[in-house]
BAMI-344342 format. One record per residue (C-alpha): residue in one letter; residue number from 1; x, y, z. Coordinates in steps of 0.25 Angstrom, whole numbers, plus 5000, padded with zeros to 4 digits. Layout:
residues N
+-------+-------+------+------+------+
| lumlo | marba |   c1 |   c2 |   c3 |
+-------+-------+------+------+------+
|     A |   NUM |    X |    Y |    Z |
...
+-------+-------+------+------+------+
END
This chain:
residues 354
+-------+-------+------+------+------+
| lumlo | marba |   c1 |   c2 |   c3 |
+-------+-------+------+------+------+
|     X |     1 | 4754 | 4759 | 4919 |
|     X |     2 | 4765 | 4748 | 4917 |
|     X |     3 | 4756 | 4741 | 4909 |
|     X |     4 | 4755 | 4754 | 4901 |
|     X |     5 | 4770 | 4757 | 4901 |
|     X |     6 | 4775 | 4742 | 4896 |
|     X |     7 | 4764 | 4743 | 4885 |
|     X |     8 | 4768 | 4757 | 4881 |
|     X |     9 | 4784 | 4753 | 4881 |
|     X |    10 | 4782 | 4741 | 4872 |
|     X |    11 | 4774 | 4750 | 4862 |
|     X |    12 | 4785 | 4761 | 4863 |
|     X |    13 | 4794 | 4748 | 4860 |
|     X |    14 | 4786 | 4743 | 4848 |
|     X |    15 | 4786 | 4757 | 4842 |
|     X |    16 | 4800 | 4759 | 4844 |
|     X |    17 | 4804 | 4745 | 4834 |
|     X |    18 | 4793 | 4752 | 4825 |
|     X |    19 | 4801 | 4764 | 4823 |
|     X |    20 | 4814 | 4758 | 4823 |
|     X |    21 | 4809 | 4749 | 4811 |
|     X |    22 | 4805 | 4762 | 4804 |
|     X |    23 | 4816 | 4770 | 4807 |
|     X |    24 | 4829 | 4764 | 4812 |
|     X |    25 | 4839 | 4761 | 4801 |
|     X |    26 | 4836 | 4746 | 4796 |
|     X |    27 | 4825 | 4745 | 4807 |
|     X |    28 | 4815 | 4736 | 4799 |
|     X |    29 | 4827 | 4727 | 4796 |
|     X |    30 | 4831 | 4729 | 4809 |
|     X |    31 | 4818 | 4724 | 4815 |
|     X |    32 | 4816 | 4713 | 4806 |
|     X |    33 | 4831 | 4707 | 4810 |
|     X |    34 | 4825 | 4709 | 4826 |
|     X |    35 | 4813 | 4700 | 4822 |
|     X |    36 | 4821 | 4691 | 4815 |
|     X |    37 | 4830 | 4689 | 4828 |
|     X |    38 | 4818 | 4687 | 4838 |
|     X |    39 | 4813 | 4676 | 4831 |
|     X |    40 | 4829 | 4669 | 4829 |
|     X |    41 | 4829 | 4670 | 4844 |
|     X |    42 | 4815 | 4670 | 4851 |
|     X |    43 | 4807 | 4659 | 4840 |
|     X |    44 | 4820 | 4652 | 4842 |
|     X |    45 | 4819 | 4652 | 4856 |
|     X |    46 | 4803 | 4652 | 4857 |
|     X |    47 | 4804 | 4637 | 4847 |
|     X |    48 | 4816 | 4630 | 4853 |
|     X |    49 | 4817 | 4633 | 4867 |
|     X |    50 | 4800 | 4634 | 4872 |
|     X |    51 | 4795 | 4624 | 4860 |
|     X |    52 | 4806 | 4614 | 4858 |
|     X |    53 | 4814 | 4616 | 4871 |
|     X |    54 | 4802 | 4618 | 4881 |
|     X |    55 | 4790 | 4612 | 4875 |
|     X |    56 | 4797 | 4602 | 4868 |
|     X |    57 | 4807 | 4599 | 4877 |
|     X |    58 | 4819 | 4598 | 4868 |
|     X |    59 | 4831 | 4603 | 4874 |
|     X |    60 | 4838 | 4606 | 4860 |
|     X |    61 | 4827 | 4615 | 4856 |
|     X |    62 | 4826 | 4622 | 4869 |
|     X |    63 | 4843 | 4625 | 4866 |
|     X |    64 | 4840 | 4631 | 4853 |
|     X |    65 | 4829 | 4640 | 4859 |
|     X |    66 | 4838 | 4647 | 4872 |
|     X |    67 | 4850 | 4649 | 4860 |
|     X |    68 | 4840 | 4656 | 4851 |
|     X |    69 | 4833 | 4663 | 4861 |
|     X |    70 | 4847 | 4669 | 4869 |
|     X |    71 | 4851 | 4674 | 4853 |
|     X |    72 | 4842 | 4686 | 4854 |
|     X |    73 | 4852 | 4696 | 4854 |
|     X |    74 | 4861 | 4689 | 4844 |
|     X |    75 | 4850 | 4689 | 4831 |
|     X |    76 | 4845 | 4702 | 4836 |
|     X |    77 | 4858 | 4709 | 4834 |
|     X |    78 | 4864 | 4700 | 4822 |
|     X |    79 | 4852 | 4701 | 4814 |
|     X |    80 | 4848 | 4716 | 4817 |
|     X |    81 | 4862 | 4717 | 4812 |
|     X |    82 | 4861 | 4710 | 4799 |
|     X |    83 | 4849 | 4718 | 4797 |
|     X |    84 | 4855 | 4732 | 4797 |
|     X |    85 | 4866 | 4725 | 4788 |
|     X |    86 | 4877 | 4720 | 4794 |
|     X |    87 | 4884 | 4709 | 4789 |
|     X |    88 | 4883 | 4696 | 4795 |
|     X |    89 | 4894 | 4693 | 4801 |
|     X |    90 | 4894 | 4707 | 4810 |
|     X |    91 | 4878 | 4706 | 4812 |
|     X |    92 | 4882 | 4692 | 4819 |
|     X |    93 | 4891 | 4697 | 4826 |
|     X |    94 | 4883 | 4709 | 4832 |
|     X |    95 | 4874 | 4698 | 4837 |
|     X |    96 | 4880 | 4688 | 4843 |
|     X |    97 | 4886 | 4700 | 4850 |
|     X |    98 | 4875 | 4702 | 4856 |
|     X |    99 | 4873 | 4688 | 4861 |
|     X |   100 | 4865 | 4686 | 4875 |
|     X |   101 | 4859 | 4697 | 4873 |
|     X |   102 | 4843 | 4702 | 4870 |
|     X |   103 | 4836 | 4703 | 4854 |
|     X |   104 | 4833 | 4718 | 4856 |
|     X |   105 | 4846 | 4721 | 4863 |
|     X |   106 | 4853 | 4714 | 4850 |
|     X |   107 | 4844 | 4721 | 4842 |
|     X |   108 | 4848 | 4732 | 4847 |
|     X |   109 | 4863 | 4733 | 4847 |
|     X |   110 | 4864 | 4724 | 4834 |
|     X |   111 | 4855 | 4735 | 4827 |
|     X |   112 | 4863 | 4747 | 4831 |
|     X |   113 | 4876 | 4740 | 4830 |
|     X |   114 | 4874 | 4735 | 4817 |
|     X |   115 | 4874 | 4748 | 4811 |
|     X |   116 | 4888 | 4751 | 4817 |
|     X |   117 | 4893 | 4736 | 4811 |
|     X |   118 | 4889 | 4743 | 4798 |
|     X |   119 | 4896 | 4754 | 4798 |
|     X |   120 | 4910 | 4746 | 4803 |
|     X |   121 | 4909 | 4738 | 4791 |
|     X |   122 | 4907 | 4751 | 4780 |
|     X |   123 | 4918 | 4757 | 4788 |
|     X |   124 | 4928 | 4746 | 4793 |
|     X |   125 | 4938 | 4740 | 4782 |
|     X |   126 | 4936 | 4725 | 4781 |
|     X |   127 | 4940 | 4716 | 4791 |
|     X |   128 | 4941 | 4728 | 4801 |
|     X |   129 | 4926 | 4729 | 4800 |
|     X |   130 | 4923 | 4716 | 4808 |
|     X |   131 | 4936 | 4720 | 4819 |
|     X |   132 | 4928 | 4732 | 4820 |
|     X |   133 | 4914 | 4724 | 4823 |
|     X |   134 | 4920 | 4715 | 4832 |
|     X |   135 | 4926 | 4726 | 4841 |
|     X |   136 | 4916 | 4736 | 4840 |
|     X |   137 | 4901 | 4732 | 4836 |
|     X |   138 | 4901 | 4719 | 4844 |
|     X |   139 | 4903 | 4725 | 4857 |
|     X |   140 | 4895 | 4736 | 4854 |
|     X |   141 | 4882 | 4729 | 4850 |
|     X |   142 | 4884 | 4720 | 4863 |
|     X |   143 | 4885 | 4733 | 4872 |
|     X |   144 | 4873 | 4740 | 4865 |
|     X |   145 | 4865 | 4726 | 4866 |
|     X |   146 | 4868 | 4725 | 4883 |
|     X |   147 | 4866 | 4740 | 4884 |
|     X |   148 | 4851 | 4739 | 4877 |
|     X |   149 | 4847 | 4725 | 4885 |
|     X |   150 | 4841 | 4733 | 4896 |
|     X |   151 | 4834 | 4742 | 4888 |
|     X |   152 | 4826 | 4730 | 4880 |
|     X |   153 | 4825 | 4722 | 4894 |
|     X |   154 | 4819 | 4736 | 4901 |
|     X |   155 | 4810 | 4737 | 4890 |
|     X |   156 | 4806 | 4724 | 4888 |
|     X |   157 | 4802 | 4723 | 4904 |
|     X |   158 | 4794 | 4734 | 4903 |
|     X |   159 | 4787 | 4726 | 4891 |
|     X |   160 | 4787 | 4715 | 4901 |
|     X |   161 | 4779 | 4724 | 4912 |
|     X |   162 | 4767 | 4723 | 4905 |
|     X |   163 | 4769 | 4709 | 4906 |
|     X |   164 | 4773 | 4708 | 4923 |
|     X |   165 | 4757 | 4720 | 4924 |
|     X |   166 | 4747 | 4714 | 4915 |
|     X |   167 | 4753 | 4699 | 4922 |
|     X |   168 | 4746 | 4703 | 4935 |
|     X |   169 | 4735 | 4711 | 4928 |
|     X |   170 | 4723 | 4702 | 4922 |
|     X |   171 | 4724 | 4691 | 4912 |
|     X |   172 | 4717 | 4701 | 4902 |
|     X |   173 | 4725 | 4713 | 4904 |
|     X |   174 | 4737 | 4703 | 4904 |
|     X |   175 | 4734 | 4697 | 4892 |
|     X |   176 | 4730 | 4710 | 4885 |
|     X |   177 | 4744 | 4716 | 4886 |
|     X |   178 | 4752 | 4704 | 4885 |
|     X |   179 | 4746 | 4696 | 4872 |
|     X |   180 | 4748 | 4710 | 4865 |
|     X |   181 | 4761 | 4716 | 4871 |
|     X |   182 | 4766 | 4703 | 4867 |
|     X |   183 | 4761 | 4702 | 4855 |
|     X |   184 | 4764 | 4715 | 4850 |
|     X |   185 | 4779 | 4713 | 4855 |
|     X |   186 | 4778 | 4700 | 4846 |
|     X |   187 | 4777 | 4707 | 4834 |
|     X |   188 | 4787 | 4717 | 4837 |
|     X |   189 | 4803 | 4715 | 4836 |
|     X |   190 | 4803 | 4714 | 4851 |
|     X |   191 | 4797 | 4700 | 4850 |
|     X |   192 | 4788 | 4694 | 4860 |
|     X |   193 | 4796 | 4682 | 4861 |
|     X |   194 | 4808 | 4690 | 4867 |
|     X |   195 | 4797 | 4698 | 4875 |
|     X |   196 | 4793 | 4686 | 4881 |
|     X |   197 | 4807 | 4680 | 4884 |
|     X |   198 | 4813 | 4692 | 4891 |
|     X |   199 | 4802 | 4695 | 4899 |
|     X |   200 | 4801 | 4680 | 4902 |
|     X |   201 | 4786 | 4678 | 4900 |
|     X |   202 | 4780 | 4667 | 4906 |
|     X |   203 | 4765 | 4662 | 4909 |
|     X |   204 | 4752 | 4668 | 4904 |
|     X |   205 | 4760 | 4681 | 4900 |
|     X |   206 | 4770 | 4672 | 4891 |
|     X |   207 | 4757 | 4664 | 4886 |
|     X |   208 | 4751 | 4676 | 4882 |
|     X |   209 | 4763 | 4680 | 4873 |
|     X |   210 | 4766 | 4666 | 4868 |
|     X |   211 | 4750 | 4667 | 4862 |
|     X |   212 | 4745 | 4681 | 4860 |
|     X |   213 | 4760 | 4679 | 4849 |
|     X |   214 | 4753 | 4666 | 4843 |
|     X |   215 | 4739 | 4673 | 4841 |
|     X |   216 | 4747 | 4687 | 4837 |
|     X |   217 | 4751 | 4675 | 4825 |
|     X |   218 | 4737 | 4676 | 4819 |
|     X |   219 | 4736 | 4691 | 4823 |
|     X |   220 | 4748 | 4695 | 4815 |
|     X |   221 | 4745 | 4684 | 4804 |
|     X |   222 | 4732 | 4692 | 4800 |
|     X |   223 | 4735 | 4706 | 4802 |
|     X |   224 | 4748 | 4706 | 4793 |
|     X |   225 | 4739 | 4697 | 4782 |
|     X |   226 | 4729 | 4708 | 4782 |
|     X |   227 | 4739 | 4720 | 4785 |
|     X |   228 | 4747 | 4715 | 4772 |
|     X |   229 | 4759 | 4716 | 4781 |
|     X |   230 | 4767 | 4707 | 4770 |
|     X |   231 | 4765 | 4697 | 4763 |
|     X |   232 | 4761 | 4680 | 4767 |
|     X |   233 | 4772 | 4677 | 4772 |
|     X |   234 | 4774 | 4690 | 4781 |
|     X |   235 | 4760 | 4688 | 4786 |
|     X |   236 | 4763 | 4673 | 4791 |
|     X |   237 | 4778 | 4678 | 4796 |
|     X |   238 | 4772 | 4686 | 4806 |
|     X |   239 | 4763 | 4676 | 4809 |
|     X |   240 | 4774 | 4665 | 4813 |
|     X |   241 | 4783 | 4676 | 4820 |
|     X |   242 | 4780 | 4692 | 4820 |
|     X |   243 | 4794 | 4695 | 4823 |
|     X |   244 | 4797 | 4690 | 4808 |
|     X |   245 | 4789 | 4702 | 4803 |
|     X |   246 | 4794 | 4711 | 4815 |
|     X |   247 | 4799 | 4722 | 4802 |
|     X |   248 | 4785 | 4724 | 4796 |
|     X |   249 | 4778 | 4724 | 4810 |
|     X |   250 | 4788 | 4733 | 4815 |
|     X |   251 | 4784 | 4740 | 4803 |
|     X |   252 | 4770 | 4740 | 4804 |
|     X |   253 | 4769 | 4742 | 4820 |
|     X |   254 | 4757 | 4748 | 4825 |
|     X |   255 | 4745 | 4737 | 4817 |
|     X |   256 | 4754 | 4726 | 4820 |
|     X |   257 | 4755 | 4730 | 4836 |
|     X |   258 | 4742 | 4733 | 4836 |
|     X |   259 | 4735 | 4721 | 4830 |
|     X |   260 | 4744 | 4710 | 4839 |
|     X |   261 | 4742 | 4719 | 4852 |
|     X |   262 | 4726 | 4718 | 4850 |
|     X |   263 | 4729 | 4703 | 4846 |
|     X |   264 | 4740 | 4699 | 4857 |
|     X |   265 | 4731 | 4707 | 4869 |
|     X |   266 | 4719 | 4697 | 4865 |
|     X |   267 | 4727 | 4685 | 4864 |
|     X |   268 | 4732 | 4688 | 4877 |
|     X |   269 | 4720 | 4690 | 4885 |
|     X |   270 | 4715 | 4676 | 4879 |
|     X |   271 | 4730 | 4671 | 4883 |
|     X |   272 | 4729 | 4677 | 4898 |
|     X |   273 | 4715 | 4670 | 4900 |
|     X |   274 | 4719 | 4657 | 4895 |
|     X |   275 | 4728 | 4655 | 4906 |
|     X |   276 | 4739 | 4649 | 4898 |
|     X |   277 | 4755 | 4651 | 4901 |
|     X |   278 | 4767 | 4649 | 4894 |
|     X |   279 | 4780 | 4649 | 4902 |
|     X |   280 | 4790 | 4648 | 4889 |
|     X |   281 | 4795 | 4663 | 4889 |
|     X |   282 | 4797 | 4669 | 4876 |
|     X |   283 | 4786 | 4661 | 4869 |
|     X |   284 | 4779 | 4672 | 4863 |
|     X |   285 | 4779 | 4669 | 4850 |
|     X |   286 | 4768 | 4662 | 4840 |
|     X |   287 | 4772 | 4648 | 4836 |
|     X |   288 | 4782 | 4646 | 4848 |
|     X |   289 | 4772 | 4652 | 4859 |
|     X |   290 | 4759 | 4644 | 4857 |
|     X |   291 | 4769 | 4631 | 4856 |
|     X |   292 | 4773 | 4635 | 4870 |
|     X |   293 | 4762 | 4635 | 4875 |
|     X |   294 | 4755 | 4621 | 4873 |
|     X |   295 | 4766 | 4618 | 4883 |
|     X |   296 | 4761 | 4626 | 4894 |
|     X |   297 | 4746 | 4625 | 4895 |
|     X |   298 | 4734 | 4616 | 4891 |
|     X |   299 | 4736 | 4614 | 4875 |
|     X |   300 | 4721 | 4615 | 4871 |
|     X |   301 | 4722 | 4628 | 4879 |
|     X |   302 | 4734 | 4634 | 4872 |
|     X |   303 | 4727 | 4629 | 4858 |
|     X |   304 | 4714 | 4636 | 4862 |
|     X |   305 | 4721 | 4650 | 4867 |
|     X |   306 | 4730 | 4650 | 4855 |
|     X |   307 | 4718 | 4649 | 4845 |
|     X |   308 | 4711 | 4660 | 4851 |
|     X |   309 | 4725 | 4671 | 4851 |
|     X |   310 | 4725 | 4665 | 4836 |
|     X |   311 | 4710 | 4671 | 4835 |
|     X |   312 | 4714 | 4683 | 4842 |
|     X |   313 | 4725 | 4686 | 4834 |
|     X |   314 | 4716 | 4684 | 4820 |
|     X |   315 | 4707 | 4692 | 4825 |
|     X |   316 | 4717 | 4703 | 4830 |
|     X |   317 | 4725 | 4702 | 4816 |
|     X |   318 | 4711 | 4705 | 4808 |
|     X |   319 | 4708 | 4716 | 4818 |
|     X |   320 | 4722 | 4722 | 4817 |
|     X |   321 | 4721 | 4722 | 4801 |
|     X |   322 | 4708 | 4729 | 4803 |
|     X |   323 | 4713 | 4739 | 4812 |
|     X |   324 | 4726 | 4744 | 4802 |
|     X |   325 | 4720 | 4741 | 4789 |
|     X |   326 | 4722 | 4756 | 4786 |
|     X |   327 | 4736 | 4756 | 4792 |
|     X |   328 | 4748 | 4759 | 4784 |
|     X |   329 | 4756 | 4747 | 4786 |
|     X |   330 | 4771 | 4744 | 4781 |
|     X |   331 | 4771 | 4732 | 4773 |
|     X |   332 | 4783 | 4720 | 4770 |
|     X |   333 | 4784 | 4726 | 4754 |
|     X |   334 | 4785 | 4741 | 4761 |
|     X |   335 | 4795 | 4736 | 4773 |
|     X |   336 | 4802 | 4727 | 4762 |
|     X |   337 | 4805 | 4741 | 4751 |
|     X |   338 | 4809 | 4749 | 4763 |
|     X |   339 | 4819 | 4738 | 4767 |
|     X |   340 | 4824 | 4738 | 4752 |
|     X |   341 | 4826 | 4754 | 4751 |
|     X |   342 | 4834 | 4753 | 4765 |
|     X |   343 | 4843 | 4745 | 4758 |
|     X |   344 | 4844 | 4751 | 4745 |
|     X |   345 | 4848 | 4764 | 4753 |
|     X |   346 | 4858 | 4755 | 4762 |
|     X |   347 | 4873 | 4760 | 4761 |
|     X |   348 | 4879 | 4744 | 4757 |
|     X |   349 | 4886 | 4738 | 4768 |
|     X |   350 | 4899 | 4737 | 4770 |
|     X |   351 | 4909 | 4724 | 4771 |
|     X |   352 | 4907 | 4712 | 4778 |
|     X |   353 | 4917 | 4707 | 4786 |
|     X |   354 | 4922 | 4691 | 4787 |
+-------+-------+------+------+------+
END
């Protein structure tokens, strides 16, 4: 029944991003600059601190990782910010407001605040405005981000009790829900990276989302190339890094979740048998995960269960294209028009302080 519980919660919080994309105010945009943050922070931090600090040994790097890693919070905020359409100044001030604490937290209260910072510089003369900001919206975002850090943790943790049953259940059953809770997540503006990171993954479970995300590379690479998702260089975006394309999957939820979570659960069974391990937390992510790796566990072996979640995930992509052929998808062209009428209707901003 946990098991059953934590899956369910993470579909309810999949499916919530899915209709704030459609129906908040700015909520593609929105979503796009939440993506956009994960990846200045967590790839930062995934490179710099497990692949140059860690596996490299090169204490520099591994600096530049923890400070890009601990900025979550700040980017979230800031550019979430800028995507509603405050200006820059305010928007960086929102986020580094925000500093110390969470992505989503940031996301959160920099996404809601910014629509107050709006309204101040309509309304507020010039000059007064950024008084005003200072006084009112920087505490403000702050309290809302502290107040909604035990929400995320509590919902996170209940993600992360899938993780604590199927970890004493069989390798199968284990790898099942893992390779494809993870996988889904990674395509999701939750991010498996952060996933990974909070719940402090190590072992067979963080090996399982450090390659079930590699093979989910080839998975995806197929499915948007026969879905017609976008164009080439959407198709081989979401390749490198999903959360790049987080607005059109976010967009387009249910063969995009679909597809990786029958992918992700095979990867993960052949991951679970293999025996491997990774104990660089936060790892999950393509490039930066299977480099990990080779540092804890036989290369040859690593090379030969990579190949095989890259097999898996071809397969799963041409399987998942054959599945929603006939789905009505929402394409970059169509994402791109609506974004253009959002603007055209758009009352123009007001003055931009300093």
């Amino acid at each position: 029944m946990e098991i059953i519980k934590g899956t369910a919660l993470l579909l309810l919080v999949l499916g919530l991003f899915s209709l704030f994309s459609y129906k908040a105010p700015k909520g593609m945009k929105a979503m796009g600059a939440l993506a956009g943050a994960a990846v200045a922070a967590f790839l930062v931090e995934a490179f710099q601190r497990f692949v140059g600090g860690d596996l490299l040994k090169i204490e520099f790097l591994g600096e530049v990782g923890d400070a890009a890693g601990s900025m979550g919070g700040v980017a979230a905020a800031a550019l979430v910010a800028l995507a509603v359409g405050v200006s820059p100044v305010y928007a960086l001030l929102l986020g580094v407001s925000v500093a110390g604490l969470g992505l989503l937290p940031g996301f959160i209260a920099g996404y809601l605040v910014a629509f107050l910072v709006k309204l101040i510089e309509r309304k507020v003369p010039g000059g007064l405005d950024l008084i005003v900001v200072i006084l009112i919206a920087a505490p403000l975002v702050r309290l809302i981000a502290v107040g909604m850090t035990p929400v995320v943790n509590a919902t996170l943790l209940n993600i992360g009790g899938i993780i604590t049953e199927t970890a004493n259940s069989n390798p199968i059953l284990m790898g099942i829900i893992l390779g494809g809770v993870i996988t889904v997540v990674a395509t999701a503006p939750l991010s498996s990276m952060a996933l990974t990171a909070m719940l402090g993954l190590t072992g067979v479970p963080m090996a399982i989302g450090a390659l079930a995300v590699f093979g989910s590379s080839f998975m995806n690479y197929v499915l948007f190339d026969r879905m017609k998702f976008g164009d080439r260089k959407t198709t081989i975006a979401v390749a490198i890094e999903p959360l790049t394309q987080a607005h059109i999957i976010s967009a387009n939820p249910i063969p995009v979740y679909v597809t990786n979570f029958i992918g992700g659960a095979t990867a993960g069974v052949i991951i679970s048998m293999s025996g491997l391990i990774n104990n660089a937390t936060g790892t999950a992510t393509p490039i930066a995960g299977l480099a990990v790796m080779y540092g804890f566990n036989d290369p040859v072996k690593v090379t030969l269960v990579a190949l095989s979640c890259a097999v898996v995930g071809l397969l799963s992509g041409f399987l998942g294209s054959m599945i929603f052929k006939n789905y009505k998808i929402k394409t970059v062209d169509e994402l791109n028009e609506s974004n253009k009428q959002e603007e055209a209707e758009e009352v123009p901003a007001g003055k931009l302080a300093v």
